[in-house]
DSSP file (Angstrom, degrees, kcal/mol; ACC not computed):
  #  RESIDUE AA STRUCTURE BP1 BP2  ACC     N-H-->O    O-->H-N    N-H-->O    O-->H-N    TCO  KAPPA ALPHA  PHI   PSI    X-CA   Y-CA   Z-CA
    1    1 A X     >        0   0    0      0, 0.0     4,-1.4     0, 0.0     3,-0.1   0.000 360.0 360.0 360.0 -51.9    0.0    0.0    0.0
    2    2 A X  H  >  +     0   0    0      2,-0.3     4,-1.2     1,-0.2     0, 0.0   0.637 360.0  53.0 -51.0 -29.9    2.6    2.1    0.9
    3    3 A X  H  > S+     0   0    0      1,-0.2     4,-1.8     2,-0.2     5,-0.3   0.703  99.7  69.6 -89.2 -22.7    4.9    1.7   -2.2
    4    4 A X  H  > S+     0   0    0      1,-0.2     4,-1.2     2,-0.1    -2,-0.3   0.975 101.5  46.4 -79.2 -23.4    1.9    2.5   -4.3
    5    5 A X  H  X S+     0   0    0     -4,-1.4     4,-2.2     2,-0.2    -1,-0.2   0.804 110.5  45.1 -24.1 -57.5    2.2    6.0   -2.9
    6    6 A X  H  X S+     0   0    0     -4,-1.2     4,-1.0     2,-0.2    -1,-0.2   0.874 111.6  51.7 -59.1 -47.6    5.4    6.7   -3.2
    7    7 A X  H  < S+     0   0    0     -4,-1.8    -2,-0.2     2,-0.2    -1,-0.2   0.526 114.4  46.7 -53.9 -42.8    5.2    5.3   -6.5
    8    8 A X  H  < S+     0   0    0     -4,-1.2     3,-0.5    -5,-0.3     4,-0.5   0.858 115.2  49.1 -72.7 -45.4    1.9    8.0   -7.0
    9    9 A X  H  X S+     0   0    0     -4,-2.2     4,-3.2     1,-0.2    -2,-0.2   0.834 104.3  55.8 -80.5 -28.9    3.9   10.6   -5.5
   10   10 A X  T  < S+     0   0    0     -4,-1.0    -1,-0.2     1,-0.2    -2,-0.2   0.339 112.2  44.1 -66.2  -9.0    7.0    9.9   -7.8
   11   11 A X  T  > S+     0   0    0     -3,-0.5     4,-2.2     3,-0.1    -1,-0.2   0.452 107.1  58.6-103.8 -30.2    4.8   10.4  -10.9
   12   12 A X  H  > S+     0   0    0     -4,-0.5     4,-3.2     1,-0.2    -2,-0.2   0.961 116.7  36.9 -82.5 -63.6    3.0   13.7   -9.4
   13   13 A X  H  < S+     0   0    0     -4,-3.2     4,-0.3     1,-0.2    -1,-0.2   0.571 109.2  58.6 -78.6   8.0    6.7   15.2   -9.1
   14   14 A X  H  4 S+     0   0    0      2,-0.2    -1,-0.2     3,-0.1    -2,-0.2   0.788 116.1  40.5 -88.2 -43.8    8.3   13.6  -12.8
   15   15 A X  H  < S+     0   0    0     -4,-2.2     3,-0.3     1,-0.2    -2,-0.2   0.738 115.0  55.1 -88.5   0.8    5.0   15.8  -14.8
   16   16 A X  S  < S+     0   0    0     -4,-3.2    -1,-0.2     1,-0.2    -2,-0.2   0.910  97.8  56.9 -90.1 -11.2    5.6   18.5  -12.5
   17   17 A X  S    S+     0   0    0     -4,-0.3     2,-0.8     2,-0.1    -1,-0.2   0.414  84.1 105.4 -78.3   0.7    9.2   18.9  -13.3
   18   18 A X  S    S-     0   0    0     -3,-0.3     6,-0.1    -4,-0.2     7,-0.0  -0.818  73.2-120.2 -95.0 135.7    8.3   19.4  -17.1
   19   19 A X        -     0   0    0     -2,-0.8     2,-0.4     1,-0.1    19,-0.1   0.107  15.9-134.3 -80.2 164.3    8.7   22.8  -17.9
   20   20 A X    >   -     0   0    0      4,-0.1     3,-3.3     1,-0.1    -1,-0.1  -0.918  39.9 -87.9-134.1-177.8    6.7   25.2  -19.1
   21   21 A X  T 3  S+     0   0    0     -2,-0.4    -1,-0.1     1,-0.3    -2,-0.1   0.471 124.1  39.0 -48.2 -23.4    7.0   27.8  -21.8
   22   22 A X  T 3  S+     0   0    0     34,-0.0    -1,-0.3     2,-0.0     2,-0.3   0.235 115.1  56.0-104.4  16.7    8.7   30.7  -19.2
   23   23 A X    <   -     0   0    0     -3,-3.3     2,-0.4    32,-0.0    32,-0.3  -0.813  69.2-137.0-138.5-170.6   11.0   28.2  -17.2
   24   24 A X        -     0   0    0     -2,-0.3     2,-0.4    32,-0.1    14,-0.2  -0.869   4.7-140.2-139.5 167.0   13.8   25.5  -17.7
   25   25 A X  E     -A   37   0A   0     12,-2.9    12,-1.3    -2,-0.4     2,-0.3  -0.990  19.0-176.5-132.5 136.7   14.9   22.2  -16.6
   26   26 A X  E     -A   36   0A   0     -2,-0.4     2,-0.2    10,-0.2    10,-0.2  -0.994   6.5-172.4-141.0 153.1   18.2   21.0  -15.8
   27   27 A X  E     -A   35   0A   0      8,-0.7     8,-2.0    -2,-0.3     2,-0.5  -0.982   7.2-159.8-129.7 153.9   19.8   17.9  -14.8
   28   28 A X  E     -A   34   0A   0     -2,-0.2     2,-0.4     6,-0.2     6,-0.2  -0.844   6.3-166.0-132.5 154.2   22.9   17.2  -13.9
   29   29 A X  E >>  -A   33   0A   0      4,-2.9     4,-1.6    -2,-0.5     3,-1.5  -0.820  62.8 -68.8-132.8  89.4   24.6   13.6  -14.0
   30   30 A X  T 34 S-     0   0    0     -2,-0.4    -1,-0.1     1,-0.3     0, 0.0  -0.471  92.9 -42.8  66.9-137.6   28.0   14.0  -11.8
   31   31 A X  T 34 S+     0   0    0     -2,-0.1    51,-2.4    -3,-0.1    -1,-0.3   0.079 134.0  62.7-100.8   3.1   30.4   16.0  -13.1
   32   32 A X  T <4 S+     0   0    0     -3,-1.5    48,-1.6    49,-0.3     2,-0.3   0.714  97.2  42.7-113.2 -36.8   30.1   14.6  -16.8
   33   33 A X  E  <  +AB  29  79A   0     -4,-1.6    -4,-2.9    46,-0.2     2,-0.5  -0.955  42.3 177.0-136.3 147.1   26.6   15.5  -18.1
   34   34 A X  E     -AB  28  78A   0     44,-1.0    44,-1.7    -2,-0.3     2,-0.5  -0.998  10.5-170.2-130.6 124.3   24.3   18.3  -17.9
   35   35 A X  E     -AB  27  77A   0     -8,-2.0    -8,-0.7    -2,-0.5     2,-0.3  -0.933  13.7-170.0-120.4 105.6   20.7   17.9  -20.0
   36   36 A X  E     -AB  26  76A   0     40,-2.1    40,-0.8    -2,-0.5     2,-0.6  -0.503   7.7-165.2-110.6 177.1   19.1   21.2  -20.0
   37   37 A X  E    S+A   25   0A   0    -12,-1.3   -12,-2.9    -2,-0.3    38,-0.2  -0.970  72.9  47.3-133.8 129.4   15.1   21.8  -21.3
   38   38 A X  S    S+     0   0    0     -2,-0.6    17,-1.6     1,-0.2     2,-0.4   0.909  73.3 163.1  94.0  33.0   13.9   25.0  -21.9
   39   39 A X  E     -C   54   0A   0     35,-3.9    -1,-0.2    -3,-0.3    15,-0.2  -0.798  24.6-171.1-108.2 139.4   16.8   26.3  -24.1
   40   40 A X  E     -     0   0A   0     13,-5.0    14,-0.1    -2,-0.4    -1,-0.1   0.291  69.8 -36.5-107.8  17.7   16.4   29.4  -26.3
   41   41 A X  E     -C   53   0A   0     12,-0.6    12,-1.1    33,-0.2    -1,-0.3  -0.046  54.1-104.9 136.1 116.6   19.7   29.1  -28.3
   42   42 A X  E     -C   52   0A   0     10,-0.2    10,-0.2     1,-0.2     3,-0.1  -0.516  37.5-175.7 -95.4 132.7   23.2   28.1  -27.6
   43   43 A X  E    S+     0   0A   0      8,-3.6     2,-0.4    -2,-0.2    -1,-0.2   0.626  74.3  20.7 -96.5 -23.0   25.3   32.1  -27.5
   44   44 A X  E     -C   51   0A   0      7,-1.5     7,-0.5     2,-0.0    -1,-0.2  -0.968  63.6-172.9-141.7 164.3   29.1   30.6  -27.1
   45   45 A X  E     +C   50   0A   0     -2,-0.4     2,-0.3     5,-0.2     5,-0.2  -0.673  27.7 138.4-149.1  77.1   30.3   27.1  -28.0
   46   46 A X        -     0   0    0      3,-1.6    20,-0.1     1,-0.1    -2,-0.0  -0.899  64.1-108.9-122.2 156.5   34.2   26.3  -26.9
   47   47 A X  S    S+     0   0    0     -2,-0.3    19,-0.9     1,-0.2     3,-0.1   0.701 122.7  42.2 -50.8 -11.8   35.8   22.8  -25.2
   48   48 A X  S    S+     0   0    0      1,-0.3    15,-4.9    16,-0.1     2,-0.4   0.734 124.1  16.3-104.7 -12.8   36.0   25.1  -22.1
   49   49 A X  E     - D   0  62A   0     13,-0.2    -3,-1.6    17,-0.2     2,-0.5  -0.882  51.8-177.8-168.9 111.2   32.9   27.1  -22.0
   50   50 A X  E     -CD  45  61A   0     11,-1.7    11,-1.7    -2,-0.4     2,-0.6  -0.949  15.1-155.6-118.5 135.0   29.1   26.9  -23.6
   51   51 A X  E     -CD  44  60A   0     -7,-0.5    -8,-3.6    -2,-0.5    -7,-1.5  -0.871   9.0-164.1-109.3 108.5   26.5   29.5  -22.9
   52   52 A X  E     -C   42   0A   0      7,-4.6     2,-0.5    -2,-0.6     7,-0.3  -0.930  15.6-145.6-128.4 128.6   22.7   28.7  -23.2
   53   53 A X  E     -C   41   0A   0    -12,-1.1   -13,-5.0    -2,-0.6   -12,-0.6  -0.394  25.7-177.4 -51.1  97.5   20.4   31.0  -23.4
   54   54 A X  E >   -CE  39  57A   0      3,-2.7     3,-2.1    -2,-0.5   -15,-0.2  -0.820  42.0-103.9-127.1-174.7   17.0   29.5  -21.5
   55   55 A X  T 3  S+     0   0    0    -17,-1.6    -1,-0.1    -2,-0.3   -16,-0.1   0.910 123.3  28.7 -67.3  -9.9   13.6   31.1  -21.1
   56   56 A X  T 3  S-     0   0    0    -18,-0.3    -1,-0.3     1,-0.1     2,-0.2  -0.190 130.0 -12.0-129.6  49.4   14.2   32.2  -17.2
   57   57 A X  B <   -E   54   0A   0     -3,-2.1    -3,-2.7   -34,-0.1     2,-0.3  -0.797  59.7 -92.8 144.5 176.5   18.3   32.5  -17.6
   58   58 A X  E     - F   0  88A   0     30,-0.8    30,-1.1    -2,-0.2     2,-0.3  -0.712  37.9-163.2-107.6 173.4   21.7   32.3  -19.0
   59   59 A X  E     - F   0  87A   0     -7,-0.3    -7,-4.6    -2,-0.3     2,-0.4  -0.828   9.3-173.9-153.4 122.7   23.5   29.3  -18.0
   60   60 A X  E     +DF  51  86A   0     26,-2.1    26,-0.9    -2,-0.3     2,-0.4  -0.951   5.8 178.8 -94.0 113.2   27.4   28.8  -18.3
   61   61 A X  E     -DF  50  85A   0    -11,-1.7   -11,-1.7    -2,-0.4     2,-0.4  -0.890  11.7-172.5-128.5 159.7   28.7   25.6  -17.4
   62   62 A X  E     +DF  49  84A   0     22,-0.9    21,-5.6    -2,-0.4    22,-1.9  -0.951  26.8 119.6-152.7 135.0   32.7   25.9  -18.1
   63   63 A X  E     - F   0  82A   0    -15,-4.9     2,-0.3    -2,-0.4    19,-0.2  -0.796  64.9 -60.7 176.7-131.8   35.1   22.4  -17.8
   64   64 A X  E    S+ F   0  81A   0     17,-1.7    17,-1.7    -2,-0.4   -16,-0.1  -0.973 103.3   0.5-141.8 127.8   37.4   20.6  -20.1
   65   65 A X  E    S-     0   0A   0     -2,-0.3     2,-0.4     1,-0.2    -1,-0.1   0.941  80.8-179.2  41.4  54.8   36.3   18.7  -23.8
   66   66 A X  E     -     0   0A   0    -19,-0.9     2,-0.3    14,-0.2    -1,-0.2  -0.770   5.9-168.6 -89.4 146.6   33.1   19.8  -23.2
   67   67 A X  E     - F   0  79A   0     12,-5.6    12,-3.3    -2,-0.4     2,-1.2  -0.994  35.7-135.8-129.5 126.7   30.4   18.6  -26.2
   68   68 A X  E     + F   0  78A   0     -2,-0.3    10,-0.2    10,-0.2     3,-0.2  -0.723  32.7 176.7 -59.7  97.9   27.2   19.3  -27.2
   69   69 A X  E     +     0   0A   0     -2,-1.2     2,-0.2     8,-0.5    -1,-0.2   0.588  69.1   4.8 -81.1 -20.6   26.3   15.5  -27.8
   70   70 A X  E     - F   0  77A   0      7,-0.9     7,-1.2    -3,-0.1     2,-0.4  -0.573  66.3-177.5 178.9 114.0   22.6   16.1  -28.8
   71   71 A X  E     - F   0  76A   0      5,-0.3     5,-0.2    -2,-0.2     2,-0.1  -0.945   0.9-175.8-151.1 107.2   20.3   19.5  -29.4
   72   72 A X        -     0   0    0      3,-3.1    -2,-0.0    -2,-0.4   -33,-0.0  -0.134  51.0 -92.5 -68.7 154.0   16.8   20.0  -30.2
   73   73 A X  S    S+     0   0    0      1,-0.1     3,-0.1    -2,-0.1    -2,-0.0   0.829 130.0  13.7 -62.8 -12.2   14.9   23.2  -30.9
   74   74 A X  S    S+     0   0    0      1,-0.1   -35,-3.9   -38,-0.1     2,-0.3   0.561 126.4  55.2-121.6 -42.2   14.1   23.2  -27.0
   75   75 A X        +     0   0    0    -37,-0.2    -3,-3.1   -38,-0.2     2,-0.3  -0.716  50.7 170.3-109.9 143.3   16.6   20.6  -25.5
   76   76 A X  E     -BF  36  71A   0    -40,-0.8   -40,-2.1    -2,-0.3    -5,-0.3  -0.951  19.6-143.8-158.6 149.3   20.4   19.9  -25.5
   77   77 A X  E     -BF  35  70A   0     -7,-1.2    -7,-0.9    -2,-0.3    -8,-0.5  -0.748  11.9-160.6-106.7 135.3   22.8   17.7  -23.7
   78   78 A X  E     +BF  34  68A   0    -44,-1.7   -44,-1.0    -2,-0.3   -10,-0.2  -0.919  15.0 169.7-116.9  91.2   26.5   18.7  -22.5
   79   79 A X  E     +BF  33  67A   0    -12,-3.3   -12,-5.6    -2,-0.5     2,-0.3  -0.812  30.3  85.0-113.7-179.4   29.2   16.2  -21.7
   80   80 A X  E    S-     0   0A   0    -48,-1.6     2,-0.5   -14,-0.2   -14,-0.2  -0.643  99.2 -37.1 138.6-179.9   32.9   16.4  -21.1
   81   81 A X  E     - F   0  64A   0    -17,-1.7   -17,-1.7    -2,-0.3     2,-0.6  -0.598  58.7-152.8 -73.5  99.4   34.2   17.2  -17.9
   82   82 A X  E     + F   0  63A   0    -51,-2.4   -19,-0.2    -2,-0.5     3,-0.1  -0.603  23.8 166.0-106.1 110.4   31.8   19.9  -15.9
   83   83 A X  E     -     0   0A   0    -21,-5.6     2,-0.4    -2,-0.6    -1,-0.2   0.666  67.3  -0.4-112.1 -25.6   34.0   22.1  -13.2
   84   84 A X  E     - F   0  62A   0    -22,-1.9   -22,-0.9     2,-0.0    -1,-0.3  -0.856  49.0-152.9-176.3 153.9   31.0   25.0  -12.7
   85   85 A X  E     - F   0  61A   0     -2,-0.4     2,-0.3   -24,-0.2   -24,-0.2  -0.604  16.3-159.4-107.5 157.5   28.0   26.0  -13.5
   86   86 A X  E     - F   0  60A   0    -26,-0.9   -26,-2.1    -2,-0.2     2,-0.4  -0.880   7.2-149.6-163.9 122.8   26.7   29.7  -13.4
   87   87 A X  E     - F   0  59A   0     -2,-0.3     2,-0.6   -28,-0.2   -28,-0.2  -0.822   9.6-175.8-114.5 122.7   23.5   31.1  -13.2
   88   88 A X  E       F   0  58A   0    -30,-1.1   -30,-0.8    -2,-0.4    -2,-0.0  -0.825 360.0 360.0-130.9 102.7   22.7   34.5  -14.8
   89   89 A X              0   0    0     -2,-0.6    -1,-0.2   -32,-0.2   -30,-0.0   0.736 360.0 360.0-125.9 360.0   19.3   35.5  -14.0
């Protein structure tokens, strides 16, 4: 009884976490991957340093043989080595 709850409640907070047209979603996977949601356009592109534009901020994430591995008109993924993030709002 109890695991269907959790399981109810774990559902409630996976469709609230999808964004909606004035905000963004990021996730971060260690140090290695970043998948951000809500992106209005990538503004710099280097191994060291990408800048993306989302609908409620800039975000800078800065590191070493970093890549945009996959990007959508909304969504894009960042791996490579992730030393910090910065948030420009």
């Amino acid at each position: 009884m109890k695991e269907k709850q959790r399981d109810k409640q774990k559902e409630k907070r996976r469709v609230s976490a999808i964004p909606s047209a004035n905000e963004s979603f990021i996730e971060v996977s260690g140090n290695h991957e970043i998948l951000i949601e809500g992106s209005k356009g990538v503004l710099e592109y280097t191994s060291e340093k990408v800048r993306v534009n989302t609908a409620s901020m800039l975000l800078t994430v800065c590191g070493r043989g970093l890549n945009l591995r996959c990007i959508s008109d909304s969504a894009l993924i960042i791996d490579g080595f992730i030393t910090s993030l910065n948030f420009e709002v």
